[in-house]
C-alpha positions as CSV (number, residue, x, y, z in Angstrom):
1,X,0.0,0.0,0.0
2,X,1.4,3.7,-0.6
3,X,1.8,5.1,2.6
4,X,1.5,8.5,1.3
5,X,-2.1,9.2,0.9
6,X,-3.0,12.6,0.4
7,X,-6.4,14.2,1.4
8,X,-9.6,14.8,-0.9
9,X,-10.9,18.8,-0.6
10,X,-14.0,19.0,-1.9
11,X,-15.4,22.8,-2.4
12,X,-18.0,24.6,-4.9
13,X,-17.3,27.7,-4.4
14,X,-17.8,29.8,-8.6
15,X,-15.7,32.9,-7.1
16,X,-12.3,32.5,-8.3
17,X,-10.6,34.7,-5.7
18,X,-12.2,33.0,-2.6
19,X,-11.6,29.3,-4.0
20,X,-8.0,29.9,-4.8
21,X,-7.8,31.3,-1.1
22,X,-9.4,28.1,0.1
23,X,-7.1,26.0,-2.0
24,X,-4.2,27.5,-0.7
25,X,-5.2,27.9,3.0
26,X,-6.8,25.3,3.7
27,X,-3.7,23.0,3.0
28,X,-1.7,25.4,5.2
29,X,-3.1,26.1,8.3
30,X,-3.7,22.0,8.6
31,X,-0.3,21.5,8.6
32,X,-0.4,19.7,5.0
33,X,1.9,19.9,2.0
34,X,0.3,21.1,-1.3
35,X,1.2,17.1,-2.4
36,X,-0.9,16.3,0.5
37,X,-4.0,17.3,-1.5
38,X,-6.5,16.4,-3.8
39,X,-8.5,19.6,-5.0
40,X,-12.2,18.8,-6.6
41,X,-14.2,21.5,-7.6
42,X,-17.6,20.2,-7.4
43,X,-19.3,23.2,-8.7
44,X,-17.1,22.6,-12.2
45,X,-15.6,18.7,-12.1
46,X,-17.2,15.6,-12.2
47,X,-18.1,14.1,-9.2
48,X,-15.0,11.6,-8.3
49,X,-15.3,8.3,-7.9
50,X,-13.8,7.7,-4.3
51,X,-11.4,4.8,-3.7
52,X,-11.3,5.3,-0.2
53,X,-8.0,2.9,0.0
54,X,-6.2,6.0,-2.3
55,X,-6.8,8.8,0.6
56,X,-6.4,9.5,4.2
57,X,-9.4,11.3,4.5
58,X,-11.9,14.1,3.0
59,X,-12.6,17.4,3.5
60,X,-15.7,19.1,2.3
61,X,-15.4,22.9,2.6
62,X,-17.9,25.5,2.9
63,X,-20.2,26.7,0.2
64,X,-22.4,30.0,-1.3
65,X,-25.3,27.1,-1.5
66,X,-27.6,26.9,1.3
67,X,-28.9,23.1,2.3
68,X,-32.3,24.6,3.6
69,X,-33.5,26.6,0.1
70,X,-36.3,25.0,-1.5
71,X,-36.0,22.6,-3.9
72,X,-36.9,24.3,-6.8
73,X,-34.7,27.3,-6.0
74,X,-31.6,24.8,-6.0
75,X,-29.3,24.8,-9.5
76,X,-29.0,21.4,-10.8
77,X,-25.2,22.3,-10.3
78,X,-26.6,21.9,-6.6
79,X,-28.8,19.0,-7.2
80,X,-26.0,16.9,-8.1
81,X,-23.8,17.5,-5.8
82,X,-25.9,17.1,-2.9
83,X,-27.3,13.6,-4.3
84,X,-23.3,12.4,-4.6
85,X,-22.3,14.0,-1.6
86,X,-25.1,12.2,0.5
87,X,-24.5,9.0,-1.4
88,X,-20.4,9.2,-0.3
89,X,-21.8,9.9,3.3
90,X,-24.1,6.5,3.4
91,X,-20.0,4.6,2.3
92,X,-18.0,6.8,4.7
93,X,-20.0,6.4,7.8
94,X,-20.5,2.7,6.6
95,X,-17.3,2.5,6.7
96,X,-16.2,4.8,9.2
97,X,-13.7,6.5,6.9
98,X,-12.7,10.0,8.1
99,X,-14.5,12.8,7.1
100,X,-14.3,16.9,8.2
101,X,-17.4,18.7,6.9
102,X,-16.8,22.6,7.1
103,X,-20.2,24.9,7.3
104,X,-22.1,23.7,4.3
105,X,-20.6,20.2,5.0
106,X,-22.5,20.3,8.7
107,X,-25.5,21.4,7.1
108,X,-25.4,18.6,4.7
109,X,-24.5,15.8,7.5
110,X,-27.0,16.7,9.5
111,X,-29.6,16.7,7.3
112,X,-28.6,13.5,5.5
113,X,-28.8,11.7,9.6
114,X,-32.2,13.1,10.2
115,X,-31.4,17.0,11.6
116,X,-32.6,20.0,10.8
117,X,-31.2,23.1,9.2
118,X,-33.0,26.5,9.1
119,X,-32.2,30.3,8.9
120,X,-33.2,31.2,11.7
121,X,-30.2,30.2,13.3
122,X,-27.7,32.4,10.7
123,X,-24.7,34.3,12.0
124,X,-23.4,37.6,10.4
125,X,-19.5,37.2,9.6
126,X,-18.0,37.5,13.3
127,X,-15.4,35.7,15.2
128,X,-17.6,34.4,18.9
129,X,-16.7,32.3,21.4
130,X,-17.5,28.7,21.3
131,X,-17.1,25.9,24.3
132,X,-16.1,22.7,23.7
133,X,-18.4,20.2,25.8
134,X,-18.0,17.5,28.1
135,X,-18.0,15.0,25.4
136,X,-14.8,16.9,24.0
137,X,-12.7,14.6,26.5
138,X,-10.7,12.2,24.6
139,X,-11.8,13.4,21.4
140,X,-8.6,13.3,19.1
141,X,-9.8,16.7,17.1
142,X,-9.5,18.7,20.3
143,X,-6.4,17.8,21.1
144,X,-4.7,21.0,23.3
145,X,-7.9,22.9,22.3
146,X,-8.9,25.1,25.1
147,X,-12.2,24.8,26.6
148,X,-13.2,28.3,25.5
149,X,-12.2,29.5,21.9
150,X,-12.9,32.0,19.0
151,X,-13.3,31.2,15.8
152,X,-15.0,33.0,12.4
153,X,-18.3,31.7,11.2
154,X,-20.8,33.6,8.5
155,X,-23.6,31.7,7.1
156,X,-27.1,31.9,6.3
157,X,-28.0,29.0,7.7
158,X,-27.3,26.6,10.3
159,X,-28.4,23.2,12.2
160,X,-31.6,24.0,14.1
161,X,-31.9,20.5,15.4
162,X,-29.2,18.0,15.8
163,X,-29.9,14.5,14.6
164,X,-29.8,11.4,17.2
165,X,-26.7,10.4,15.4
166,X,-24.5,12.7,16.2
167,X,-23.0,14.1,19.6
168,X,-22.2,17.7,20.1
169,X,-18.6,18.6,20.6
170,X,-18.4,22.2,21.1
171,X,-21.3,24.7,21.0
172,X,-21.3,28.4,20.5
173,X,-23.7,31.3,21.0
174,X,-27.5,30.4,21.8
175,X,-28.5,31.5,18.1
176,X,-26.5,28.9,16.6
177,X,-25.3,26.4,19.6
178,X,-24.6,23.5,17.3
179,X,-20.7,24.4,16.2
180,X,-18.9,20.9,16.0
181,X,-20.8,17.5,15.9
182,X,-19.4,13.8,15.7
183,X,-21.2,11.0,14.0
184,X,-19.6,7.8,14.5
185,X,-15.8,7.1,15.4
186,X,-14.6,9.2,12.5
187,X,-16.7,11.8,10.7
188,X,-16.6,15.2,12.3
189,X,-18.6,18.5,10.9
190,X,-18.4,22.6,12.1
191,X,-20.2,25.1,11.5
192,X,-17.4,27.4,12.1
193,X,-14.6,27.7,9.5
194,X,-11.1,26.0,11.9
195,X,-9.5,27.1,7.8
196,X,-10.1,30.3,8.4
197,X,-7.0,32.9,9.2
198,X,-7.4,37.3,9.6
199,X,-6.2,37.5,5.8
200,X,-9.1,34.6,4.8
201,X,-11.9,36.6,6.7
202,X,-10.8,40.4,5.1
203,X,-11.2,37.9,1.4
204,X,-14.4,36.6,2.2
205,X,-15.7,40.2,4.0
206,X,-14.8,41.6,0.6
207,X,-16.0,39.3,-1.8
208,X,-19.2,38.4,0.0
209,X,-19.9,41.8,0.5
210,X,-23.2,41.8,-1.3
211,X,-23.9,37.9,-0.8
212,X,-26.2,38.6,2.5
213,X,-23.5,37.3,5.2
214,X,-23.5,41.0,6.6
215,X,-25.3,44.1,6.2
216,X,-23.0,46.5,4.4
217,X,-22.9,49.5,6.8
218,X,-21.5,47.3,9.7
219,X,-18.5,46.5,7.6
220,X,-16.4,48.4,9.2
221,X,-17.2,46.9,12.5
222,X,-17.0,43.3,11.2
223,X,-13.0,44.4,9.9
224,X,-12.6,46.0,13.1
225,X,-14.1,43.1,15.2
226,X,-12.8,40.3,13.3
227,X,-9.1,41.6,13.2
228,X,-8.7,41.6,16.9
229,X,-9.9,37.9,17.6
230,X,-7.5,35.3,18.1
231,X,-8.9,31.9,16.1
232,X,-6.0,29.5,16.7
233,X,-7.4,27.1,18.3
234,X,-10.1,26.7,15.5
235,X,-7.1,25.4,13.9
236,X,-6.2,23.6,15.7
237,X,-9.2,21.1,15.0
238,X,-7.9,20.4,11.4
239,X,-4.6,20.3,12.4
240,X,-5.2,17.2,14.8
241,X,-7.6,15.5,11.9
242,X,-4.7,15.7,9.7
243,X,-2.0,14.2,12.0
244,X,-4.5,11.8,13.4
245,X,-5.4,10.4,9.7
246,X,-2.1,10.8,7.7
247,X,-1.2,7.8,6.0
248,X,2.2,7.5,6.2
């Protein structure tokens, strides 16, 4: 067997300047070499078959699409990727391959074991303080976490009701508790973005600027806000799935 198994990223993200960020980030701030990863662009690839005996593990970033819009306001684009995403869920939780779902890829778990996802439970593009929980302990992602931690987070959407599957690892403000859940031995999903530095957020303020994640005269305060917030130990959680799953 090759002992040098990189990782598959996953992302759909259409805005060149924020995917190239992800690409390069991503990879970085987990501690992985560029030859360390596999880059699909779901939005614009086909749909890879997954030998799961050619990776250590997969990461499925965050994502403009929204898991809770209606049906018939979802692209086909978005169709398809959801119907192959939740079809590689049903083999890696059979299998209890590792998985790290990033925003979107929460939403998506959680809906594919049963949860709910709903807007109510949005965030504006801030950094707040989340808590890991008592069923952190042992847990090899939050390994040197601190019990208390910052980390940035901006969606429209988020998990109003955790499925039975899953336990909750570290929860954040009352209008979206559900931060970090585990479904099996292996498969871990945020809502927070742990790939996510100060020069990341300032890309994704600016290019999301009209995209809903913040009303436009609070900009300034978000810059302001965000730029003071220390978010290494959200990094910490990729960081530990990556040494904990390296093959080789």
């Amino acid at each position: 067997m090759d002992m040098s198994q990189p990782f598959l990223m996953l992302t759909s993200r259409s805005e060149e300047v924020v995917a190239r960020d992800e690409l390069i980030n991503l990879p970085r701030l987990a501690g992985l070499s560029s030859d360390e990863i596999v880059h699909v662009r779901m939005e614009a690839d086909p749909f890879p078959s997954v030998n799961f005996d050619e990776y250590s593990g997969i990461i499925l970033c965050g994502s403009p699409f929204d898991v809770a819009a209606p049906e018939d306001r979802k692209s086909q684009v978005q169709h398809d990727i959801e119907r192959n995403l939740f079809a590689l869920f049903d083999r890696l939780l059979d299998e209890s391959f590792p998985f790290f779902g990033i925003c979107y890829g929460l939403g998506l778990l959680a809906v594919h074991q049963g949860g709910r996802v709903g807007p109510e439970a949005a965030e504006e593009i801030s950094a707040p303080q989340m808590t890991l929980t008592s069923a952190a302990a042992g847990d090899p992602l939050c390994e040197g976490v601190p019990d208390t931690f910052r980390a940035f987070v901006g969606h429209h959407e988020a998990v109003t009701a955790m499925p039975d599957s899953a336990v909750l690892i570290a929860q954040g403000p009352s209008i979206a508790p559900v931060q970090l859940i585990r479904v099996g031995e292996s498969c871990w999903a945020s809502q927070f973005h742990p790939e996510l530095d100060h020069a990341g957020i300032d890309v994704r303020i600016r290019e999301y600027a009209d995209r809903g994640y913040y009303a436009p005269t609070e900009r300034a305060r978000i810059e302001s806000e965000t730029a003071s917030a220390d978010v290494s130990g959200a990094h910490l959680f990729l960081q530990n799935f990556a040494r904990h799953f390296r093959r080789g």
